[in-house]
Structures are given as C-alpha cells and as structure tokens.
C-alpha positions, -999 to +999 in steps of 0.1 A: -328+472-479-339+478-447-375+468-431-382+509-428-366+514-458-387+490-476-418+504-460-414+544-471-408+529-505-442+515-505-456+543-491-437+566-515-456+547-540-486+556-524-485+591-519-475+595-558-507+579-567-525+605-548-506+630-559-511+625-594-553+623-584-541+660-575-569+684-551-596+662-565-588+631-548-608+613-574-590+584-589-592+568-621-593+528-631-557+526-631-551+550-603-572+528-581-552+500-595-521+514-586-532+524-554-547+491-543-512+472-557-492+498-535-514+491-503-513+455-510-476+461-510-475+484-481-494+460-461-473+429-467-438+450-458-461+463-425-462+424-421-428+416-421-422+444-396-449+429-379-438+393-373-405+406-363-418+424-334-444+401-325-415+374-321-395+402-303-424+406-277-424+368-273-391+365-266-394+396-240-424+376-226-414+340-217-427+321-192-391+315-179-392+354-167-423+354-145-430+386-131-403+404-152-425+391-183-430+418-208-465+411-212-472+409-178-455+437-173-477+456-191-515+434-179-516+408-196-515+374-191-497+364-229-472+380-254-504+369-277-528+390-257-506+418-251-506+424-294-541+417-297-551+442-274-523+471-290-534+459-327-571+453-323-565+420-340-582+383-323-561+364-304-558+337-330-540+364-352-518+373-329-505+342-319-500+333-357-481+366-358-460+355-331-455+320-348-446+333-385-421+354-362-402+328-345-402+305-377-383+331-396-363+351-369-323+350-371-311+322-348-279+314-339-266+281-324-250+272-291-217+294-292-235+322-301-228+317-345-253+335-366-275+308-382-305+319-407-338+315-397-360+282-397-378+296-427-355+311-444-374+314-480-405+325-461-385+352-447-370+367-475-403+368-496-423+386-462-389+407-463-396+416-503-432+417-500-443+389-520-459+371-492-482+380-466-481+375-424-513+352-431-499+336-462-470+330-443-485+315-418-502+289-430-467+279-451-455+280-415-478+258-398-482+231-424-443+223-426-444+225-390-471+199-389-449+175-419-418+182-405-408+151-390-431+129-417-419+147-442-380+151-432-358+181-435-348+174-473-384+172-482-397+202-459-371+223-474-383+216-511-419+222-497-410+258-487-395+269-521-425+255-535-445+269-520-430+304-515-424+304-548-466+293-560-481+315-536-467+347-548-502+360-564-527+338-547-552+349-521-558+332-491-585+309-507-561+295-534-536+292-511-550+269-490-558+243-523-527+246-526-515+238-486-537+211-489-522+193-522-485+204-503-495+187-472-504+152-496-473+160-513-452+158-478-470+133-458-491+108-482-488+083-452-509+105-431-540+111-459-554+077-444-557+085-411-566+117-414-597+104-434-608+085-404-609+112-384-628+133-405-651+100-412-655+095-374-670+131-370-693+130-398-735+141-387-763+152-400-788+166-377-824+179-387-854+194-361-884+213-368-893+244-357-919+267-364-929+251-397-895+245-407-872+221-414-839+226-399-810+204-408-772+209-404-740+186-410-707+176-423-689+145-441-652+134-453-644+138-489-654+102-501-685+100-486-695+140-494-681+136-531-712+121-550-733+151-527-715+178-543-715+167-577-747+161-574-762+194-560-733+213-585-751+199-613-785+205-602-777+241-600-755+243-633-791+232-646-810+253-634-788+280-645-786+268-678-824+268-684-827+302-666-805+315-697-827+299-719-858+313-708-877+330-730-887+360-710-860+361-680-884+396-669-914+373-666-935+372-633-929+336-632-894+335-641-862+313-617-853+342-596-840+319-566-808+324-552-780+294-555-790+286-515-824+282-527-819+261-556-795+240-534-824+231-505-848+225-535-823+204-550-821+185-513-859+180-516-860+167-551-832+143-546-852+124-512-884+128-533-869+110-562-851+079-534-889+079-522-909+074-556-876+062-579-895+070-611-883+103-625-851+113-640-836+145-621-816+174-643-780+171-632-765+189-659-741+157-667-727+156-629-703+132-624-676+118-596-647+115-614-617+104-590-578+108-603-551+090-594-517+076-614-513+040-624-484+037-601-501+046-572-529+026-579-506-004-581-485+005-554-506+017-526-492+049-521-499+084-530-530+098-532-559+109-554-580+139-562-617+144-572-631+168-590-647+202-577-628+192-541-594+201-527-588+178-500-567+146-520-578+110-508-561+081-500-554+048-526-578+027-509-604+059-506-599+056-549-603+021-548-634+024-524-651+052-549-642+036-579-663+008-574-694+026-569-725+035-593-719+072-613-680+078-605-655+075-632-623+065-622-593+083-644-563+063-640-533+084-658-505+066-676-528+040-692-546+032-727-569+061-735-594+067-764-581+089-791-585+125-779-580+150-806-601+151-839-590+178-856-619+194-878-643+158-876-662+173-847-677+207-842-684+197-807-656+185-779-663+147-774-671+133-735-634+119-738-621+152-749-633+171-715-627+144-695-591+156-707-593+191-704-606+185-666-578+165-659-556+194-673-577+226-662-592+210-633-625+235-639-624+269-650-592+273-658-591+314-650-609+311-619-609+278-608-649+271-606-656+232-601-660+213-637-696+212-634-700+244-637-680+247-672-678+245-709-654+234-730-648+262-755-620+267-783-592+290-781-591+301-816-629+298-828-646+268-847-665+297-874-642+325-873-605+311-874-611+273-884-601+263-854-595+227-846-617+208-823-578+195-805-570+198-767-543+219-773-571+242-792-597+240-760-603+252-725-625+247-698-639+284-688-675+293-670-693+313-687-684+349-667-646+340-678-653+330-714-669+366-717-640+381-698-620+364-724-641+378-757-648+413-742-617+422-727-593+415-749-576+388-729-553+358-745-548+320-744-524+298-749-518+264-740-481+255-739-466+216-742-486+182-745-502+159-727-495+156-696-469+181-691-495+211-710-499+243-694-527+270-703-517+302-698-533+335-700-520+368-712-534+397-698-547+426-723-523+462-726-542+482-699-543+453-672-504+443-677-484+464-696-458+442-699-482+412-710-465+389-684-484+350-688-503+341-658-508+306-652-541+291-649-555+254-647-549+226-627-512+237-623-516+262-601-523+242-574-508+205-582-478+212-561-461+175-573-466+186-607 
C-alpha cells in the first residue's frame, strides 16, 4: 500500500464516522471513539509522509550545494527552518522530522544497489501507522546514541523491541521505556552518566516579597529518599482527607498536591530542626532492585521505585547501606509469600512482591506509594485467596475503574516470569483483546 493510499484509507475512516453522526454532527461515546482512533491513525500515516519529505528537503538542502540549496533557495538559512516555517512546527520538531527521515529512508550502497533503510522496523511501523514521527524519534535518537556501545547485533534487537512495546504507549510511557532500553544497550555508560547528572545538582532559595523562593535538581540516588518521602506525605494526606468526617466542612484539606508538597518541605526541615515528632509518610520507603548476579558481578544496573532512570551497581551498593531503603536483591532466599486464606490482609512481604512485579499501579503506572494491594477475585464475595497470583497493586481511581466498569484481571505465569493482564469490558474492545499492565510494560530486558 502506498503512503497516499494509506492516508485516504484513514481518512475514509474518518468521514464514515461523520457520516454516520449524519446533519447533526453530534457524536456519540463510541463515535468520538472512533473518530479520535481514526485521527490518531490519520495523523501517524501524515507522519510517515512527513518524515519522507522532510528527509527529501534535506537532501535537496545540503551544505555541499551552497547557493543551489533548496532551502536557501527559498530564505532560509536550514532544511530545518525551511519546514518549520511551512508547518508552523519549532525548530526542534523539525529537525527531528528530518532525523526520523534520514534514519528510515531507502539507501543504497556504493554501486548504486538498493539497501533498506537504517531503521528498517521503525520504518515499516511509521509506514503501517503504529508508530508516531515523535515516537519514532526518540527510538531514533537513543540507538543512535548506543550504537557504537551497544553494537549492531544489539542495536538491532533494541529496535524490534522497542517498535514492537511502543505500539500503544504515549509519549510519557515511552520514554520509561527509552530509558530502561538505553540501560539495556549501554549498562557501561549508567555510571558515568550518573556523574554528570551528580555534578549539576543545586538547590537555590531567595526571598522576595515575603516569600520563600527555592528551585533545584538532583541525580536519582541522591533525589530517591526525597521523593519517596514527599510521595508518602501526600498519599497521607489523601488518605485522611477520605476519612474525614465532613469532606464539605469549612475547615476541611482542600490544598492542592503542589500545596501539600511545599507543606510537606516545611514539615520535614521543621522536624531535622526539633527531631521529636514522628511525620505521616504513609509507609514511604526506598526500595532499590537489582539481581543477585549483578550485585556480584558489577554489572548491570538497578531500579528504584516510583523512578525511571535505572542506577548503576555501585549507586545500589551506595543506597543500600543507608537508613530507610530496602534493598530487594532477586534470585535469593525470600520469606514465604503466599498464605492462602490465613491472612485477610496482604503481608509487608507480600507487596514488597507485587511492587517488584507491578512496579505501582499496575493500569496506570502511579508510583507504589500511592497504591493498595487489592485481590483479584474478592476476600468476602468469591473466597478469594490472600496469594500473589490473587493480588494487584491498583490506586484507588483504577481499582474503581476496575469494579464500575466492568473491566477484568488476570495474572498469567509465576514468579518471576508473571504477567497481569487486563481485559477490557464489551463496549471498550469488542474483541476483549488483553492489554498488558505492570512492571512489564516497560522492563525492556524482561
């Protein structure tokens, strides 16, 4: 199928939406469904049509041609300027358009052979309209960045991979996922990249007109104990909110998270100050991930909790050794995990388990702070089993999604190779196709 082909296809899906809303124009829930899935779809073939050109108009533009540049030609001074003035996109778009482009153009070699293009995968799902130009662009420019770390063997697995986990994901999830890859394809370069980031750390703080300004920015191991810390602060604040007695009250926690978060900065320097009171942090804890080989080895990396950037072995072994940070080496002794119908309640152990497997809300990926641990089939109602095949880590917006809209979930395989999957009700998926949820989505070595 051809690129225009491709597009009036989409657009053909378009118009029959509207044409079923008929003079009205009015559209119902699943019209407006169906029309946003056809203008996503329309958009991403756009795309591929897009990079194309943009690569074409690069080629037309190279320095080598001086005045007969294209874009010179026309007034300006770069092919990258030239399509961010005709698309009313920023320069920075534009040059990534340019550079998705010329990673998945047709080459050929030196005798003038057809070869296919240096991202071939990407290419074919911009071509099919799975991917996106920005979604391919950021595939682009992290295996550009690994390639010679990484190797082509290695670079060429990372592109199915990740072609193949970003169908579905917006740009958000997609970059937890880039950065996991870009561990994945270069663990030697987690270390010095830390250093970097640790060399530009700040915090800066003036007053002003009776305020107190403050502004700043830390790596991942130094930052990690701060975010689980002001996570938990507001997790606790929300939880006693909900168990007010009158929410409608005068007095009653209206703040907004941004609030809660600079009172939570006060309380914490107030409580290093005085050292006598006991803040609520709603059970926040540090809790750093890495395998037993890696720990012994060297190599590799870890994660932490409620953060996506992975840290190196000696960042583990750094963190581990500090006050309020569990360390969870996998592939060694654990407790026992699953107790059946003993407990009503899942244990500490048990959702120390289920993060390690859901990695937070499992649907939409909140940190694990901001969870519960809740049973698949329920404790009362259907005797479920207080098991980790029988449990889930949802927040509380998802675990009513769950109840009131009829969606499923089932976790698939055990240990460390289980899934949880969730199956869409009738009138979201007709077809009921699982999506994957959980930690998996993103663990690009799993």
């Amino acid at each position: 199928m051809s690129q225009l082909t491709a597009i009036h296809e989409a657009l053909n899906g378009l118009d029959a939406v509207w044409a079923d809303a008929g003079d009205s124009n009015i559209l119902t829930r699943e019209q407006l469904i169906a029309a946003e899935t056809a203008v996503g779809l329309l958009q991403r073939r756009l795309d591929a049509l897009h990079v194309d050109v943009a690569a074409g108009i690069a080629h037309e533009s190279r320095t080598e041609l001086g005045p007969d540049s294209l874009a010179k030609q026309q007034g300006f001074r770069t092919a990258a300027k030239l399509i961010a003035a005709t698309t009313g996109v920023s320069s920075g778009d534009a040059f990534r358009l340019i550079k998705v482009g010329e990673g998945t153009a047709p080459r050929s070699d030196l005798l003038g052979n057809p070869l296919p293009a240096k991202y071939q995968l990407v290419r074919e799902a911009l071509a099919s309209g799975e991917l996106s130009a920005q979604a391919a662009a950021m595939i682009i420019t992290l295996l550009d960045r690994c390639r010679v770390a990484a190797g082509v063997e290695r670079i060429a697995e990372g592109e199915r991979v990740l072609t193949e986990n970003a169908v579905g994901l917006s740009l958000d999830e997609l970059r937890k996922l880039i950065v996991r890859a870009e561990a994945w394809l270069d663990p030697d370069g987690i270390e010095p990249r830390e250093e970097e980031r640790r060399s530009k750390r700040f915090f800066n703080m003036f007053e002003r007109d009776g305020e107190l300004h403050f502004s700043g920015k830390t790596d991942i191991e130094s930052g990690a104990p701060i975010l689980a810390a002001f996570r938990g602060f507001v997790s606790a604040a929300f939880a006693a909110r909900k168990d007010a007695v009158d929410p409608n009250a005068p007095d009653a926690d209206r703040r907004s998270v941004a609030m809660i978060q600079a009172d939570a900065f006060a309380a914490f320097c107030s409580h290093v100050l005085g050292c006598d009171s006991k803040l609520p942090l709603a059970g926040a804890t540090v809790i750093v991930r890495i395998s037993l080989q890696d720990l012994i080895s060297g190599a590799g990396w870890a994660t932490i909790d409620g953060a996506d950037q992975p840290v190196s072995v000696s960042a583990a072994r750094r963190m581990a050794a500090g006050d309020g940070i569990i360390p969870c080496v996998l592939g060694g002794d654990s407790e026992i995990l699953d107790w059946g119908r003993k407990k009503r309640l899942f244990t500490r152990a048990q959702r120390l388990a289920l993060v390690e497997r859901d990695g937070g809300c499992a649907m939409c990926a909140l940190p694990p702070e901001m969870t519960k641990a809740h049973h698949i089939r329920w404790w009362q109602r259907h005797h479920g089993r207080t098991d980790l095949m029988n449990g889930v880590l949802l927040c509380e917006t998802c675990h009513h999604r769950i109840h009131d809209n009829g969606w499923e979930v089932n976790v698939v395989g055990v240990g460390a190779g289980a899934r949880v999957w969730f199956i869409p009700p009738n009138y979201v998926d007709p077809a009921r196709e699982p999506r994957l949820g959980g930690r998996a989505r993103f663990d690009i070595a799993a």
